[in-house]
Residue, then its C-alpha position, 0 to 999 in steps of 0.5 A: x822163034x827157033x834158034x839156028x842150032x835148035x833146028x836140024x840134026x847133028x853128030x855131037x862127038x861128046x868128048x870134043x865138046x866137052x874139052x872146047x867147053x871146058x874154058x873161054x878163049x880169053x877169061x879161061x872160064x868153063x862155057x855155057x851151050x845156052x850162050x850159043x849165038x850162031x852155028x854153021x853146019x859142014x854135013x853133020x858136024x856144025x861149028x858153034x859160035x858161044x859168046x861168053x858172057x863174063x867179058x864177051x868173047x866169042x869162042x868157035x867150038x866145033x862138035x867133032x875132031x877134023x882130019x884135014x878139012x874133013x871131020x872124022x864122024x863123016x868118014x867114021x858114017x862112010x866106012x861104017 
């Protein structure tokens, strides 16, 4: 059975996801992508949702930068 992140595609903005995994929003210890549980795609950016497993916190990590409601990759696509 595939996991919700494994199907489909995204743009992955490689710093931004490297900074929001550097540590757990509670235990300040660097993540793990395997221990992603859920993902909510907005177009080609998507939200993960990684359960930590030293003290169980669930931390949202997002793939790209925001600009308002709007992720900059979607307007970096538009413009070219």
């Amino acid at each position: 059975m595939l996991v919700g992140y494994k199907i489909g595609r995204r743009v992955v903005e490689l710093d931004t996801l490297t900074e929001s995994l550097l540590a757990c929003s509670a235990c300040q210890v660097p993540m793990n992508l395997l221990n992603t549980v859920e993902s909510r795609d907005f177009g080609l950016a998507c939200v993960l949702d990684i359960q930590f497993s030293n003290c169980g916190a669930v931390n949202n990590v997002a793939t790209g930068r925001k600009h308002g409601r709007v992720y900059d990759m979607i307007t970096k696509l538009a413009f070219g």
